[in-house]
N, C-alpha and C positions, 0 to 999 in steps of 0.2 A: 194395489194402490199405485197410481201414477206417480212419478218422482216431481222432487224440488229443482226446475229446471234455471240454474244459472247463470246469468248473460252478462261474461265479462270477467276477466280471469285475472284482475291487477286485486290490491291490497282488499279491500273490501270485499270484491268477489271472492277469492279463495278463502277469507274468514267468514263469509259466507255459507260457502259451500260446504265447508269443515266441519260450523257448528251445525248447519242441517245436520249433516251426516251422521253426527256425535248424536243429536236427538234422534237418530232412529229414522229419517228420511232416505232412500232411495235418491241420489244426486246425480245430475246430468252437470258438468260444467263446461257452458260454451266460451271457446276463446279464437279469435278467427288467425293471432300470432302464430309461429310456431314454439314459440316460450312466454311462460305466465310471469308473471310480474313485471312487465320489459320499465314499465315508468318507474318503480323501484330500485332497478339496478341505477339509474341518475340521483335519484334523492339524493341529500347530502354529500351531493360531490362525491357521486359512486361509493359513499358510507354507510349512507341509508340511518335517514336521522329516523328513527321509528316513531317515539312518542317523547313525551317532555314528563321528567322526572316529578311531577306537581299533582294538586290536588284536583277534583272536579272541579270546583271551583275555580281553581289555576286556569283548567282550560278552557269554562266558556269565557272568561276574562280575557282571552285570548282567541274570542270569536266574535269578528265583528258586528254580523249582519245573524241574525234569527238563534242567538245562542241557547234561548230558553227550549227552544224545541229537543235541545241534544239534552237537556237536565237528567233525564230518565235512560238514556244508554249509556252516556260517561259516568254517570254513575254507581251501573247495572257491571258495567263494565270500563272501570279505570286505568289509567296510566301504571298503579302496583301491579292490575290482573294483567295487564298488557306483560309487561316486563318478566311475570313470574307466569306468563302463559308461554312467551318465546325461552325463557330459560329450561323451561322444561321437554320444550321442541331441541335443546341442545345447539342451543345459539346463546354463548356468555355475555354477558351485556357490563357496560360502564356509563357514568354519568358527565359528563364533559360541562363546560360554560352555561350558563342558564338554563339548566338544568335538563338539556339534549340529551338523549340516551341513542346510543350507539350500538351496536357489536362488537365486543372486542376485536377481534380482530381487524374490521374498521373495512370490512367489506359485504355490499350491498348483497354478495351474491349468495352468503349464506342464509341470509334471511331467506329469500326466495327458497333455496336449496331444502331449506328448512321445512317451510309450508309443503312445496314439491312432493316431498320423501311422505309428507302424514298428510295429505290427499292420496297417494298411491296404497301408502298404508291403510288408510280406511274405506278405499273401494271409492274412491269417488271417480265416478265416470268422468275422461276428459275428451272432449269432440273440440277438432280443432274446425271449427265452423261460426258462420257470421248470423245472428238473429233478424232475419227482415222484418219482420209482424207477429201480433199477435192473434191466436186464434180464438172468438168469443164467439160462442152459441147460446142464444136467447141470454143474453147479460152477462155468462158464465164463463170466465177463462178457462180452456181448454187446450191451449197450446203453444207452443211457437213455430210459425215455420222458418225454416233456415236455407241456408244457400244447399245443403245437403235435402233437404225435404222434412215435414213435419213431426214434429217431437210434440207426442202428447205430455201434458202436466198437468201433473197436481194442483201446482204454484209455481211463481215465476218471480223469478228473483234481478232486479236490473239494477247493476254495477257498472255499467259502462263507461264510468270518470266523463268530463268536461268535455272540450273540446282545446286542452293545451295541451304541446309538444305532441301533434299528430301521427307522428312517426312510431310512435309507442302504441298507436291504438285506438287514441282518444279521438274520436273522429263526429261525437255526437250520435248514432245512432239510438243511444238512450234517451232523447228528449222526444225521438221521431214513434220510440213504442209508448212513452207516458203519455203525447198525445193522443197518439190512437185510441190510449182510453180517455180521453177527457180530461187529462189532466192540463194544467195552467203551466206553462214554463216562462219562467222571466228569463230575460235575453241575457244570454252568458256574454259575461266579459272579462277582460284579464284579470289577475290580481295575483300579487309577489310578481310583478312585472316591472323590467328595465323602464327609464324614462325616459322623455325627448325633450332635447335641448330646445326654447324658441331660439336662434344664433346660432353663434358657430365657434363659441370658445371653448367647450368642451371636444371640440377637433382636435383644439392645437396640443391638448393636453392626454389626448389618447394614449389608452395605456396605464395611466397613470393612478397606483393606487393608493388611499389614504389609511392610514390605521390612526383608530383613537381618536376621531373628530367626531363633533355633534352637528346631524343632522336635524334641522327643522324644517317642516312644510307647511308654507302659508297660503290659505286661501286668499282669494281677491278683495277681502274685507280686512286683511294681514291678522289674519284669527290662523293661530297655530293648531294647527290638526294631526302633528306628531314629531315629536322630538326625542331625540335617543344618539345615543352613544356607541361607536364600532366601524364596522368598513363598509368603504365604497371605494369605485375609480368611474375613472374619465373613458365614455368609450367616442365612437367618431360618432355617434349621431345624441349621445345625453350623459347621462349617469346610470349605473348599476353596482351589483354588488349588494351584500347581507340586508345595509342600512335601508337603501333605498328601495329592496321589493318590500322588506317592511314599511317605508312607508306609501308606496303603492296604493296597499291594501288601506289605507285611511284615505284616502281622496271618492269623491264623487268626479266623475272624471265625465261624464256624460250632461254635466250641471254648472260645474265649477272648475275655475282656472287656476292656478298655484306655481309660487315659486318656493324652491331650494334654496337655502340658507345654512352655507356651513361654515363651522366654528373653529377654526386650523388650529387654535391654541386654548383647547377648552381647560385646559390648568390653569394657566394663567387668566389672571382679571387684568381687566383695563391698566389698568396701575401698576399690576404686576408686569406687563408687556409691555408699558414702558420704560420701566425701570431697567429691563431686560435690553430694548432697543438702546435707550443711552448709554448701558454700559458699553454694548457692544460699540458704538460709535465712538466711547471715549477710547477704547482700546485699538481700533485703525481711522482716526479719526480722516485720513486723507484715500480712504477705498471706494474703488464706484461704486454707486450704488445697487448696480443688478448684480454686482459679487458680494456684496453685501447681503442682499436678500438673499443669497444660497444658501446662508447659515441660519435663515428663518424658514425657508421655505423649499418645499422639491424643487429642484432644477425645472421641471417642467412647467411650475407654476409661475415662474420669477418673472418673465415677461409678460405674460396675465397680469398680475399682482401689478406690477408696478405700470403698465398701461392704468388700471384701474385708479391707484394713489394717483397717476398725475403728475410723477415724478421721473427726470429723462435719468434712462440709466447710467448714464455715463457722469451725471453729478456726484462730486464727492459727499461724503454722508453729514460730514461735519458745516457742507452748507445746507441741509434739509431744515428748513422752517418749522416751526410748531402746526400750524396748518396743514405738513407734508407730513409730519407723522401722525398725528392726528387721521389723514385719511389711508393713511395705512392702516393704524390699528384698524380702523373700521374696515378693512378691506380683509384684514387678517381672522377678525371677527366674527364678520359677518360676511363672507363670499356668496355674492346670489349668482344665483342661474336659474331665468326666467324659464318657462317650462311649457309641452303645447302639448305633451297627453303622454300619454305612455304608448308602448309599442304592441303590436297586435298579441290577439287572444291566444293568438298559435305559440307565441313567446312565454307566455304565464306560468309560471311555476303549478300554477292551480287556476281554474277554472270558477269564477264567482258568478251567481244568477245558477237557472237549472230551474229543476220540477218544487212547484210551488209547498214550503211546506207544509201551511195550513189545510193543504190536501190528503197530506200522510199525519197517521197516526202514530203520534212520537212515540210513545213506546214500543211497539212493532215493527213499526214500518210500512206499515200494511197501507196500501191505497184506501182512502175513504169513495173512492171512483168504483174502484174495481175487485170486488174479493178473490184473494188469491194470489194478487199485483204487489208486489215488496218493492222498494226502491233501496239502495246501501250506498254512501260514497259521495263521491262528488257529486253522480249526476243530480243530485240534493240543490237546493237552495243554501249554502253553508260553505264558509270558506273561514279559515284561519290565519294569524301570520304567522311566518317563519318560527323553526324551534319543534319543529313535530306535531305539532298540534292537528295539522292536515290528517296525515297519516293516524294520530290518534282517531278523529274523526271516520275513518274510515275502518278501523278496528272496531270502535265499537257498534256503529251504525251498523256493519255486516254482521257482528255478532248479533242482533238483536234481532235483524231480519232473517237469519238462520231457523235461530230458535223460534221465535212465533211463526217462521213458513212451516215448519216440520210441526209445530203442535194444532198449525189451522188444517195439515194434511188428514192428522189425528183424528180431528174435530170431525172432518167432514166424512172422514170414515166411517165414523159411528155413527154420524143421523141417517148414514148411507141405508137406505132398508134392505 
């Protein structure tokens, strides 16, 4: 029997190649790196947020774009099985902030280490080589050829992730084998991606991080299309940080223009923030005003801020007019920074667009193009936001393409005469 030939040796592929292997498949697993998981060891800030402690539900909730197609493998295969599949690979796990799961020890590399050790353990072949094409005679896959020469297969399993953070891997060669069969690919674009400033005020405040404001994103109709609570900072050319690849992932960015609207004193209400300012002004009523604003606001933001209000720094606060606090709170309030797209694909935490899913069969995986053809992973039409969700996606997607690749090997076994 020909083997389940694997293309693409990050999160997906090696859950992949596993559960093939687990059903009784003969495994080739191509990776053209000289180590497997390299985009893993970055996840969560070299933590490796693996999956989100939540329900199916949880996570297509947490799936912008085609969630229903994942209904049958996040649920085949969930967030508990993830968790109590790696704890049994001998990697302890914890539950952190919105319900992010980690490794204890709080390093990406045991994960990997993890997978590593039980692919070696279960005989799964690893070839460090690059898949160019697919081999099909009269309809019928029969191969891959590779930078090394042709590997006959069973089935052929394409995990090749996105085309974000290149350096890892992700370079696209799996949108170049789904077409070859026919498959539709929508045009990958970024998503969990930094953004760009239209201006230049987020220059001056480079560096600069916020904890505990509320980010809102408004499209050009000022229709809010995501608001939320937590971090960002200022870099020289926009904004980045947790808040903002999350809301990334909520823009049509190809359609629609949007500005950032952040919240610097999301405790306090209007009323309560001035209460807050008068008192402080009662209490030095003769201080300039841009040392004044130090006690409301980062040093960094103080000349921003107060260019914005309209008020010279050097007035003492006790002459600030009702009008001049007024367009402070609104400044404090609601900080905009107009926006002119986000920053290239290559920068994406994840990769959104890829091979169409109305073409794969949600439960398998299986090409509805090409028998024999699985897709796992990014290179999918499916992206999530921040919090694991990714990575769960790619857990269970290669779990399910394992499994039906090694039972279609089965199959074709037996009608074999």
């Amino acid at each position: 029997m020909n083997p389940v030939v694997v293309v693409g040796g990050g999160a997906a592929g090696m859950m992949a190649a596993l559960t093939a292997r687990q059903n009784g498949a003969e495994v080739i697993l191509l990776e053209p790196n000289e180590k497997l998981g390299r985009k893993l060891y970055i996840t969560g800030k070299g933590r490796c947020n693996l999956t989100n402690n939540t329900t199916p539900e949880g996570v297509l909730n947490h799936v912008p774009r085609n969630s229903r197609f994942l209904y049958s493998a996040v649920t085949r295969f969930p967030p508990a099985a993830v968790m109590e599949y790696f704890e049994q690979l001998g990697v302890p796990l914890k539950t952190e902030r919105g319900g992010r799961v980690f490794p204890c020890s709080d390093k990406a590399a045991d994960v990997v280490d993890a997978l590593f050790y039980a692919l070696k353990k279960n005989r799964v072949l690893l070839r460090h080589d690059r898949a160019r094409s697919l081999r099909m005679e009269d309809g019928t896959l029969t191969g891959v050829e590779t930078d090394g020469g042709l590997i006959d297969a069973g089935a052929v399993i394409v995990a090749t992730g996105g085309v974000s953070y290149p350096a890892t891997g992700s370079t696209g060669d799996g949108y170049v084998l789904a077409r070859s069969a026919g498959h539709t690919v929508n045009e990958p674009r970024a998503s969990l991606v930094p953004l760009v400033e239209d201006g230049d005020t987020c220059g001056r405040m480079q560096g600069l991080s916020l904890k505990n404001v509320v980010l809102t994103l408004k499209n050009q109709k000022k229709k809010a299309v995501f608001q939320e609570q937590g971090e960002m900072l200022f870099t020289h050319f926009g904004i980045s940080g947790p808040l903002v690849l999350s809301a990334s992932a909520h823009g049509n960015w190809q359609k629609d223009t949007y500005t950032a609207v952040i919240d610097l004193k999301p405790a306090l209400d209007e009323a309560k923030l001035e209460a807050r300012i008068l008192r402080d002004v009662a209490a030095s009523p003769n201080k300039a005003f841009h040392n004044f604003l130090e006690g409301l606001l980062p040093r960094l933001m103080v000349p921003v801020a107060g260019e914005r209000a309209g008020i010279d720094p050097d007035l003492p606060v006790n002459a600030m007019t009702r009008g001049q606090r007024r367009r402070l709170m609104e400044v404090i309030k609601g900080f905009v920074i107009p926006l002119a797209g986000t920053r290239l694909v290559t920068e994406g935490i994840v990769t959104a667009g890829g091979v169409k899913t109305g073409e794969v069969d949600p439960g398998t995986m299986m090409s509805k193009k090409l028998p024999g053809l699985f897709f796992a992973g990014e290179v999918l039409d499916v992206d999530a936001y921040t919090g694991g969700f990714n990575l769960q996606i790619a857990w269970c997607t290669g779990r399910a393409a394992g499994e039906a690749a090694a039972h279609y090997l089965n199959d074709t076994e037996e009608k074999t005469p």
